[in-house]
Biotite code that builds the C-alpha atoms (Angstrom):
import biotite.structure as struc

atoms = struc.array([
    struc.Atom([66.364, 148.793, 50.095], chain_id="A", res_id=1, res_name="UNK", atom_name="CA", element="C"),
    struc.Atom([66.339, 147.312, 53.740], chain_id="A", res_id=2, res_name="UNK", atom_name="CA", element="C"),
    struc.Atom([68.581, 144.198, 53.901], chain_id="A", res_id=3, res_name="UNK", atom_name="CA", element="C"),
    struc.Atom([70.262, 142.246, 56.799], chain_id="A", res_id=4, res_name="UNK", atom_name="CA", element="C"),
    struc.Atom([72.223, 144.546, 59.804], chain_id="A", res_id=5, res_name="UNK", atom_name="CA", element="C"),
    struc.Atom([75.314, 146.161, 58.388], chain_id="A", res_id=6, res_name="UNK", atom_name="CA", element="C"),
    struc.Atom([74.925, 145.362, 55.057], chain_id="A", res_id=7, res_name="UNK", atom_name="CA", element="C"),
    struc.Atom([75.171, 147.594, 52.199], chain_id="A", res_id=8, res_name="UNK", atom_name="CA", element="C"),
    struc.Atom([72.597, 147.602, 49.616], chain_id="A", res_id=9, res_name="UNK", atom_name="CA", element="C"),
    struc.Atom([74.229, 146.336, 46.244], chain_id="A", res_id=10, res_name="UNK", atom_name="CA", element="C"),
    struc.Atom([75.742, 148.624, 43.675], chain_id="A", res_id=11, res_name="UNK", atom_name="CA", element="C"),
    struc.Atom([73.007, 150.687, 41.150], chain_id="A", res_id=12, res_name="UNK", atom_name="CA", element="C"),
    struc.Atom([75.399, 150.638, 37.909], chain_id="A", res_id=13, res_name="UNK", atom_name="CA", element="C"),
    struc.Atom([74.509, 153.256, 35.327], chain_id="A", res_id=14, res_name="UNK", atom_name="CA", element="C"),
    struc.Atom([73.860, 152.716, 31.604], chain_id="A", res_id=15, res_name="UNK", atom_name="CA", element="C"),
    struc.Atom([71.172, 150.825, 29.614], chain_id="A", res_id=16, res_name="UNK", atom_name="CA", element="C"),
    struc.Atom([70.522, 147.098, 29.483], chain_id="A", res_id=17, res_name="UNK", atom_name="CA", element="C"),
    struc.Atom([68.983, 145.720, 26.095], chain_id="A", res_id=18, res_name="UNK", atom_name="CA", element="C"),
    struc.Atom([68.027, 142.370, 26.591], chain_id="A", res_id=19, res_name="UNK", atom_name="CA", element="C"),
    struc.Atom([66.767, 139.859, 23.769], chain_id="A", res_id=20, res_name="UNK", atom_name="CA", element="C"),
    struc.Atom([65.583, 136.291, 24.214], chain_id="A", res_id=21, res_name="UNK", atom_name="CA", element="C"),
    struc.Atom([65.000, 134.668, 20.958], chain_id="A", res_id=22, res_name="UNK", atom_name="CA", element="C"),
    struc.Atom([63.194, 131.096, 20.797], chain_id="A", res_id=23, res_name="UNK", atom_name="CA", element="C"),
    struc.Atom([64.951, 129.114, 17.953], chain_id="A", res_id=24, res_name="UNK", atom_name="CA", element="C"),
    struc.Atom([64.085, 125.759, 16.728], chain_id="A", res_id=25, res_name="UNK", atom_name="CA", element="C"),
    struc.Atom([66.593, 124.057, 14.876], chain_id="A", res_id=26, res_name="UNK", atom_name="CA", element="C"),
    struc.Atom([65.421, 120.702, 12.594], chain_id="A", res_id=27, res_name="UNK", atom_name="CA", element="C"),
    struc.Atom([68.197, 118.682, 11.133], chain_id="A", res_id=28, res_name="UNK", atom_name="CA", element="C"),
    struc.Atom([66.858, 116.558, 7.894], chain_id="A", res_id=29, res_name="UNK", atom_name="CA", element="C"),
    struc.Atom([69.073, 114.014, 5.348], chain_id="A", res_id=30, res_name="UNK", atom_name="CA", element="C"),
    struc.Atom([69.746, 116.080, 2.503], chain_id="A", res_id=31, res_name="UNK", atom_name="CA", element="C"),
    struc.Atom([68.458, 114.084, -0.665], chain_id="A", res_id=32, res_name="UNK", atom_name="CA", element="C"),
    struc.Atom([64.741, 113.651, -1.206], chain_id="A", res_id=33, res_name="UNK", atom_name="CA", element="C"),
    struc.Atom([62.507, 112.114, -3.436], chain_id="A", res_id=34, res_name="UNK", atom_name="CA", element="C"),
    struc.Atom([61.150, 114.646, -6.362], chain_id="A", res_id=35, res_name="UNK", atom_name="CA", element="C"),
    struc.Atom([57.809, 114.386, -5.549], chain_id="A", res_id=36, res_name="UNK", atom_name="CA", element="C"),
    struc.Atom([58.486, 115.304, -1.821], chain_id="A", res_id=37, res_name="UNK", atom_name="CA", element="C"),
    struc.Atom([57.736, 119.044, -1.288], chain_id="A", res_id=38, res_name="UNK", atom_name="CA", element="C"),
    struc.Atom([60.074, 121.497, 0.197], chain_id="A", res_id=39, res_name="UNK", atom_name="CA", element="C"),
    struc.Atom([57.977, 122.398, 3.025], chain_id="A", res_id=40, res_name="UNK", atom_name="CA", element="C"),
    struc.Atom([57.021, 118.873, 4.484], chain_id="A", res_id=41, res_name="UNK", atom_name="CA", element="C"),
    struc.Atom([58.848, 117.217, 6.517], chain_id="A", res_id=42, res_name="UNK", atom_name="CA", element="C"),
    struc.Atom([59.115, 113.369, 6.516], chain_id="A", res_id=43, res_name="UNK", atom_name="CA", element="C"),
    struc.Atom([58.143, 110.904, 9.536], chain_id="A", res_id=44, res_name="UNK", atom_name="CA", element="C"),
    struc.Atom([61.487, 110.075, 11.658], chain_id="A", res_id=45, res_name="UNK", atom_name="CA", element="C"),
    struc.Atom([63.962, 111.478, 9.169], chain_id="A", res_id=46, res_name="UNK", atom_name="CA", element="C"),
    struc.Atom([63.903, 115.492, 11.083], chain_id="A", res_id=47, res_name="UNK", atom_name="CA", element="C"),
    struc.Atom([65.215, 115.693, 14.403], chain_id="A", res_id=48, res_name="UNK", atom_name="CA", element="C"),
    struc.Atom([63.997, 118.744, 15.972], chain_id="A", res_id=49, res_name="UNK", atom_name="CA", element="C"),
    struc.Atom([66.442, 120.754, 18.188], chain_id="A", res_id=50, res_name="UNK", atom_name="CA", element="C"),
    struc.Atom([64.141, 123.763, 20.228], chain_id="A", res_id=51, res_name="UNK", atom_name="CA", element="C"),
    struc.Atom([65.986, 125.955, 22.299], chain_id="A", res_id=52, res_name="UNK", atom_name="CA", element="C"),
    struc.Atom([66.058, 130.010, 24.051], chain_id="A", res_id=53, res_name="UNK", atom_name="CA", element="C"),
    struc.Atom([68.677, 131.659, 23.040], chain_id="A", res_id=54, res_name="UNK", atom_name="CA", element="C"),
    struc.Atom([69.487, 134.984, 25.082], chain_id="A", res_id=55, res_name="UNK", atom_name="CA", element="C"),
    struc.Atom([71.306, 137.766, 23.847], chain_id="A", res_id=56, res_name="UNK", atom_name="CA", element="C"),
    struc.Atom([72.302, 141.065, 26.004], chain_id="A", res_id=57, res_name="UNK", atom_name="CA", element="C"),
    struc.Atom([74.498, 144.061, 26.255], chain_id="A", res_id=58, res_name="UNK", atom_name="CA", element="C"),
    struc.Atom([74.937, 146.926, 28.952], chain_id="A", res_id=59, res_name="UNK", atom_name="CA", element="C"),
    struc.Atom([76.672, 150.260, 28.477], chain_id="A", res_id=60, res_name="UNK", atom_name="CA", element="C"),
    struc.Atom([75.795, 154.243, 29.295], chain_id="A", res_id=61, res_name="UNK", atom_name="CA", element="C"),
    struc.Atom([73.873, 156.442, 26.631], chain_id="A", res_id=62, res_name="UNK", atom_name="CA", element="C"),
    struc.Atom([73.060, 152.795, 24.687], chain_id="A", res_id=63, res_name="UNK", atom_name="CA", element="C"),
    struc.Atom([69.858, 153.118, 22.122], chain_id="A", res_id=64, res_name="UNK", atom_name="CA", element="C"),
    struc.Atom([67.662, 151.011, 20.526], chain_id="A", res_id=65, res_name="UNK", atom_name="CA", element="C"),
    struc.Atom([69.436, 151.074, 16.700], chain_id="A", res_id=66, res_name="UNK", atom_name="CA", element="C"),
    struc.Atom([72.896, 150.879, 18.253], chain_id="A", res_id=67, res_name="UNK", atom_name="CA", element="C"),
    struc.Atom([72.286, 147.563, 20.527], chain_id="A", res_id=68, res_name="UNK", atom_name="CA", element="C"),
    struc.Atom([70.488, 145.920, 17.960], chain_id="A", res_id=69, res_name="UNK", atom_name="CA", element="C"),
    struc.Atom([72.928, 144.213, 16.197], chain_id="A", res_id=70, res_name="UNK", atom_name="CA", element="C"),
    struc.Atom([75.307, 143.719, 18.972], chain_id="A", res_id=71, res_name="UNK", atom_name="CA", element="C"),
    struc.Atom([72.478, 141.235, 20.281], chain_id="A", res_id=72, res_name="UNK", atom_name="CA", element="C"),
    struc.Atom([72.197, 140.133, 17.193], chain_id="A", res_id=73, res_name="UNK", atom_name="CA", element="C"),
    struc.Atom([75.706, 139.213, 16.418], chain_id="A", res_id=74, res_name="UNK", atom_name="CA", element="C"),
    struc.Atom([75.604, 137.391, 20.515], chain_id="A", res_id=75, res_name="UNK", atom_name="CA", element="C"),
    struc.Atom([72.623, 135.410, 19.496], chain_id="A", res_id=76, res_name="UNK", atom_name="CA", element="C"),
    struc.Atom([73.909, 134.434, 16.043], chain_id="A", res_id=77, res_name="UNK", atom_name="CA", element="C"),
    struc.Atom([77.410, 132.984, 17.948], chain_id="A", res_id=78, res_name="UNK", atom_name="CA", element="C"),
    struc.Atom([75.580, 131.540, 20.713], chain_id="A", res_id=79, res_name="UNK", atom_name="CA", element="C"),
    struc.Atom([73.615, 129.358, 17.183], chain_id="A", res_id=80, res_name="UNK", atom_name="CA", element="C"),
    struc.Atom([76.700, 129.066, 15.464], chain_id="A", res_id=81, res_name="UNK", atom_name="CA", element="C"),
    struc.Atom([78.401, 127.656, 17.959], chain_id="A", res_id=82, res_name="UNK", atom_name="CA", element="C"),
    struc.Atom([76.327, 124.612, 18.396], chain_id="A", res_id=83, res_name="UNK", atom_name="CA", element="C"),
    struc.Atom([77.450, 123.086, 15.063], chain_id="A", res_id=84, res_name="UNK", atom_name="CA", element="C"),
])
């Protein structure tokens, strides 16, 4: 890696990244509703709608699939959490 006169290239650390980016969408609703109102619809200007990318990583030598898994998991479910 060439760079600028008398500079050293930066530092190659070791180990395995496992990187997940998660698009969430979040939609806050009143909690009562009328009985004939289905679960699954929404209605007009009662939801506000909250989307956001949620990124969740961790780095560390001899790291594998099963075993990062729910460390990104737990990061992304605290980054969510932590919004209410």
């Amino acid at each position: 890696m060439s760079g600028f006169p008398g500079m050293q290239p930066p530092h190659r650390e070791d180990g395995v990244t496992c990187l997940c980016v998660a698009d969430v969408q979040i939609t806050d609703r009143k909690i009562g509703r009328s009985i004939d109102q289905r679960a699954g619809t929404q209605s007009s200007g009662s939801a506000k709608v909250q989307l956001m990318r949620m990124v969740g990583h961790v780095r560390q030598k001899g790291l594998d699939i099963p075993e990062a898994t729910p460390i990104v998991q737990d990061k992304i479910s605290t980054g969510i959490a932590g919004l209410f």
